[in-house]
N, C-alpha and C positions, 0 to 999 in steps of 0.2 A: 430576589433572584429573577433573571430577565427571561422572561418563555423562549422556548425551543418554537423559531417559526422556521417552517418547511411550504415551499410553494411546489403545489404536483402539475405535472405538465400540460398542458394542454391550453385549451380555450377554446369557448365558445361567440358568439354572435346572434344577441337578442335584439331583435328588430322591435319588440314594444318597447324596450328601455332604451335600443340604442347606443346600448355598451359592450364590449366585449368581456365576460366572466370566466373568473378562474377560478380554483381553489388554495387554501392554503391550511396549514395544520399551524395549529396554534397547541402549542402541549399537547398533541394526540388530537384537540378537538376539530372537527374539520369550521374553514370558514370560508362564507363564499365572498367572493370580490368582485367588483366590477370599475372598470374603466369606463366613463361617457365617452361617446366622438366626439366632444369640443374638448376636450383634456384631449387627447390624441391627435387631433388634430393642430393644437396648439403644439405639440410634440414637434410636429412634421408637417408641414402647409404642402408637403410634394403631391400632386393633384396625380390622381389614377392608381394610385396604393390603393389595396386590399384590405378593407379594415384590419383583416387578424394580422396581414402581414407586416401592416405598423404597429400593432402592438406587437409582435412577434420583434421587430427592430427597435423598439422601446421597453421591452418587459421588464428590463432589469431596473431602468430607471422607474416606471410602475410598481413594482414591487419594493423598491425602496419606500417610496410613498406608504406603500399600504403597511409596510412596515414600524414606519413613521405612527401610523396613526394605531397601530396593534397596540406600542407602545405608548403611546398616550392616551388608552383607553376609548379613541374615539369611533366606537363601532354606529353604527345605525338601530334604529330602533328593534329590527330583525336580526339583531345580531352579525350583520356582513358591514362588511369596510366597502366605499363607493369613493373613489378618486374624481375627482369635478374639474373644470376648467380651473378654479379659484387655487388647486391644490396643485396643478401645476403651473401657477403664473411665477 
């Protein structure tokens, strides 16, 4: 049977990673996520966006991704799913 994934609103912007993080529930469990700036940027090359605000105009296609990878089991060592340049080329 395929998990119940639920993404909750918001985001943030982590300047030591350099990605913007959200969460998602994975059957109740919370998971954290993150998007890099070169995935989002490869999103959208439009110069003077607001990091959140290009993810905010890409989330859906991000969370597709990370749904992608929920279902393929491919978490990170920490448990969170991290979307890279490679993952949306």
């Amino acid at each position: 049977m395929a998990p119940t994934i639920t993404f909750l609103p918001g985001g943030t912007w982590n300047s030591d990673t350099e990605a913007v993080e959200f969460w998602a529930e994975v059957n109740g469990r919370r998971v954290r996520c993150r998007v890099f700036w070169e995935a989002l940027d490869d999103l959208d090359h439009s110069s003077g966006k607001n990091r959140l605000d290009l993810f905010a105009v890409h989330r859906r296609a991000v969370e597709a991704k990370v749904e992608e990878k929920i279902l393929a089991g491919t978490f990170e060592t920490d448990g969170s799913i991290s979307i890279r340049k490679e993952d949306v080329m």
